[in-house]
Every structure is written in C-alpha cells, then in structure tokens.
N, C-alpha and C positions, 0 to 999 in steps of 0.2 A: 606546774600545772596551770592549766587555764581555769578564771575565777571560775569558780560554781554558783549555781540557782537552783535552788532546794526548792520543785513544785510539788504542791499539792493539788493533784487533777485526777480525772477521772478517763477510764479506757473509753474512745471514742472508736469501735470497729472498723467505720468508714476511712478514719486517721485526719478527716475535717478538723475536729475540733482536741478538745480535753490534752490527754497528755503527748500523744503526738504532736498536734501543735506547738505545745512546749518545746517539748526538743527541739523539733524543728526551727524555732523563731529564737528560741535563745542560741542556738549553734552558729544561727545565721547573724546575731550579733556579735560574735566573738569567743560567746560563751561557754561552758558545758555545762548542761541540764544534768540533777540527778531527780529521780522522781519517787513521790510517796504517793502509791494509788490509794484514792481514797472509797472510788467506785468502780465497778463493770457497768456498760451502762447494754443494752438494744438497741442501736439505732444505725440509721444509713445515712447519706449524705442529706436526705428532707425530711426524716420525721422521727422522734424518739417511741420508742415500744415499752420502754422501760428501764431499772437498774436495780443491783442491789448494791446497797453501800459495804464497804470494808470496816470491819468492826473497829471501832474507834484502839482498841490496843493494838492491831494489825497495822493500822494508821501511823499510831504514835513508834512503833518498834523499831516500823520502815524509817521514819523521819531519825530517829536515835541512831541507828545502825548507821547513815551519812554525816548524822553530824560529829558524831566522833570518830570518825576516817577520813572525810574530805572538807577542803580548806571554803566554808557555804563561806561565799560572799554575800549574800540578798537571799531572800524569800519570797514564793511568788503564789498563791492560792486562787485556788479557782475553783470549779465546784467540789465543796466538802462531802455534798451528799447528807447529810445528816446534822440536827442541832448538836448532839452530844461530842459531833467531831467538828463542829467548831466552838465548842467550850471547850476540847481538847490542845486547839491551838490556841486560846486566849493562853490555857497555864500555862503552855510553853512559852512565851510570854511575860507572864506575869509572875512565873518561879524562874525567870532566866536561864532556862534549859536554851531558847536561844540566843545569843549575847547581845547584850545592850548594844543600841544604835544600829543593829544589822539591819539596811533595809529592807522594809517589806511591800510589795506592791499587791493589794488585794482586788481581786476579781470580783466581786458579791453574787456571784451567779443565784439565781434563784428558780429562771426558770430558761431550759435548752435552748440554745440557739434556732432549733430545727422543732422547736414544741416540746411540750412534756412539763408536766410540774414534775418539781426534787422536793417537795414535801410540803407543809403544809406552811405558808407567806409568810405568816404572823409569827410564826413560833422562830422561824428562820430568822426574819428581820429584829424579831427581839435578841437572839445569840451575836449577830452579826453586831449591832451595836457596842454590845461590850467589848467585839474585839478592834471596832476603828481604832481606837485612841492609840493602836498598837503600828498601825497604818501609817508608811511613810506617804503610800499612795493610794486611792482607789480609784478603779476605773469603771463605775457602774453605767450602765446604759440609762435611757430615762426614764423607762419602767422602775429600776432598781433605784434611781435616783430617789423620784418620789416617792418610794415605798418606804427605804431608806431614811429620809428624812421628813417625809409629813408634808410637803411641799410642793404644790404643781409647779410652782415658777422653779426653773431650774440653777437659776445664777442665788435665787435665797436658796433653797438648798442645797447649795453646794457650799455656802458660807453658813449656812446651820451644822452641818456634818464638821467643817473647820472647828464653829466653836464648840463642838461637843467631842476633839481631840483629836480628829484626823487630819497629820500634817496637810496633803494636799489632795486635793478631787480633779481629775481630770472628767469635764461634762463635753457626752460626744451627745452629736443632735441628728446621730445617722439614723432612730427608730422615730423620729417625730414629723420628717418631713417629707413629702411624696413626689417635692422637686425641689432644683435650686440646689447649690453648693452644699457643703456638709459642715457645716462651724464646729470648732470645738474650742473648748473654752479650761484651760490651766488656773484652778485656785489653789492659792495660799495661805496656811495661816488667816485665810476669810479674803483675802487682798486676790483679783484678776491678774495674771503676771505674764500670762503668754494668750493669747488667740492665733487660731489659725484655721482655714479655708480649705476644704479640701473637696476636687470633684465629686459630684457624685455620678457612681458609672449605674450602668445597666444593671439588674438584675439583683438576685438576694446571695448574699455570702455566707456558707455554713463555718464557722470556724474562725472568722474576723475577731470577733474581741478578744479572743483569747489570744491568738497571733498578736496580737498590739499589745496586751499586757506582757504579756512574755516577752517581746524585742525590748520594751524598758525594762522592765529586769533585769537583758542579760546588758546592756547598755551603760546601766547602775552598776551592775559586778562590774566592767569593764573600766568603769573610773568617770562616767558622763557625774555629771548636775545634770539635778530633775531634768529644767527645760531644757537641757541639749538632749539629753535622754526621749525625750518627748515629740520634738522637731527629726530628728532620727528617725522614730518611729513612721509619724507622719507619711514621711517618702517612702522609707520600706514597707509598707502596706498599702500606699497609694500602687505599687509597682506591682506588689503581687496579686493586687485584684486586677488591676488590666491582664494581668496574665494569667488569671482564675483559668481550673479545668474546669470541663465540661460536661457534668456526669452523664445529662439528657438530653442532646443535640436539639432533641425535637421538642423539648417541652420549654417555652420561654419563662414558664413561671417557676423552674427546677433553682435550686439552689446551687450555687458553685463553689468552688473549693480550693480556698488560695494559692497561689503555686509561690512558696516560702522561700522554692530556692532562685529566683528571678535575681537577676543581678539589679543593682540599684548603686 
C-alpha cells in the first residue's frame, strides 16, 4: 500500500481548503490521505459563517480506528477546532499512542483562510505551544508566526519556536507583503538551511497553506528529507496557483481555489 498521512482537518464545503485539500495534495504527492475530522465548518470559497468542532473523543476514536489498520507514515494537523482537541493530540504524543519519530507536519491554523476566528487566540496559542516540541515541522503563516512565538521579526521567531522544541519552521512572507516576490525561509534546529523565491501571482488563494502543508507530508511519507520535501512543494503550489479556478469571473478581489491536480 502506498505510505499514509493521518490528517487532522476540518470539512471545508467549498473543498478549497481543510480536509479536501488534504486528500487532494497528499494524493498528488504519491501518497494516501486517511482523515480525522475534527470539524464541520460554514463556509464558501471567501468567507467562513461558522463551525462546530468534533468532540474531542469523536476526534481521538477516528484517529485510533487508522492507526491501528493502516501503515500512517507521517502526521499532518491542521485546523483542530478546539483547545481540548489539541491537548488531545499533544497525549497522543506524549503516551506514544503515535510511534516515536513518526513525522509530524503541523499547520497552527488559528484563524480561516477565507476569515473567521476558531476560537479564542490566546487560549489556542497557549495548547499549541505544548504540542510544537512534538513537531518535525510547522508551517504557520506570519500572523501565526508572531502570535506563536511573541515576535514581530519573523527569522527571531522562527529560531525562538527551534529553541522551544520544534524541529523546523518553515516562514512563508506570502501574508506580509502587497508586492515583490514571495520569500520563504526553512529553519532548523535555530540554523537557516534552505531559502527560496517564489512568484507572486494575482489575486487571494482560499486553501493554499494547507495544499503546501499537506504536499510535504505526503513527500515525507514518500521518503523526501525535510528540504527536498520542501523544494517539491515550492513548484507544486507555484503550479497550481497559476492554474487557480475561478469561482467569481467578475469580482477581481474574489478568492481562488487551487487546482491540485495541475501537472507539474
């Protein structure tokens, strides 16, 4: 069987983001997605209405039920929806429910792609902390960045989160800038170990970060190191925004929605 990536995401209606994107992105790296919902959410390709979370045992049962039938290569989290279900995933974790050194690539979602708070920042960012050190990888935006680690400058915070246990931070600079290329910057262990450059195209992408966490994931399953896993990425997401659909032909400020299966 092909590796597996055990997501933890959340139903996005539209299929922009959350657990569809999963699938989709780790399929497209080789892989196959198996998935723990952790929410329902309200929402369309630009704006969230609302969710209800999946009660943290519904969460953990779903996640049990695959790890003891299918061979999880990697773990890949993305929005939890709730503090109590990411204190659920620290003990899995920290009771070895799932096996030492499996990687895990964490999303720190906090607030929707498309708008919408998932609950209240502080109470999130404090749970979320205790599960980095559990993190092969995170991939926070720069919102999450600094919220995450107390830091405007984004290269000290990304080597703060290092030395507070999380193997590596990948920092994207796609929310910070309103032109000009799109830097992103691979930490290690505190250490800069990859940079890279990437277009920036037209318009707003509903479902991008999660598409990019999830191709590393299924990348990781498939046998990369980080930075190959990373550089990978990179190109398959540069691709599938040039080939973004187009939900609102006529509204330029309409958000679009990656097209996953774009050859690259």
């Amino acid at each position: 069987m092909r590796p597996v990536v055990l997501c933890f995401s959340g139903l996005d209606p539209s299929g922009g983001a959350g657990l569809q994107a999963d699938i989709e992105a780790v399929g497209q790296a080789g892989a196959h997605a198996a998935i723990a919902c952790t929410a329902v959410t309200i929402q369309n390709s630009q704006q969230v209405f609302g969710f209800e979370a999946c009660s943290t045992e519904l969460v953990r049962n779903q996640a049990m039920a695959v790890l003891e039938d299918l061979p999880v290569k990697v773990i890949k989290s993305g929005m939890l929806g709730t503090t109590d279900n990411i204190k659920m995933m620290t003990r899995l974790f920290a009771n070895k429910v799932i096996k030492k050194n499996t990687p895990f690539v964490l999303d720190p979602v906090l607030v929707a792609n498309s708008g919408g708070s998932l609950g209240d920042e502080q109470t999130l960012v404090a749970a979320f902390r205790e599960l980095l050190p559990y993190a092969t990888l995170i991939t926070p935006n720069t919102h999450e960045l600094r919220a995450l680690s107390g830091e405007q400058d984004l290269h000290i915070g990304a080597q703060k989160l290092c030395a507070q246990g999380t193997h590596a931070v990948l920092v994207k600079t796609s929310h910070d800038f309103d032109s000009g290329d799109i830097e992103q910057y691979l930490y290690s262990n505190g250490e800069m170990v990859h940079q890279s450059i990437l277009p920036r195209l037209e318009g707003e992408f509903h479902g991008s970060g999660c598409s990019l966490a999830s191709f590393i994931a299924g990348r990781l399953a498939m046998g990369d190191a980080l930075i190959d896993a990373v550089k990978a990425a990179d190109s398959w997401i540069t691709q599938t925004l040039r080939a973004a659909d187009v939900p609102h032909p006529d509204d330029v400020t309409a958000q679009l929605i990656p097209n996953r299966f774009v050859e690259f």
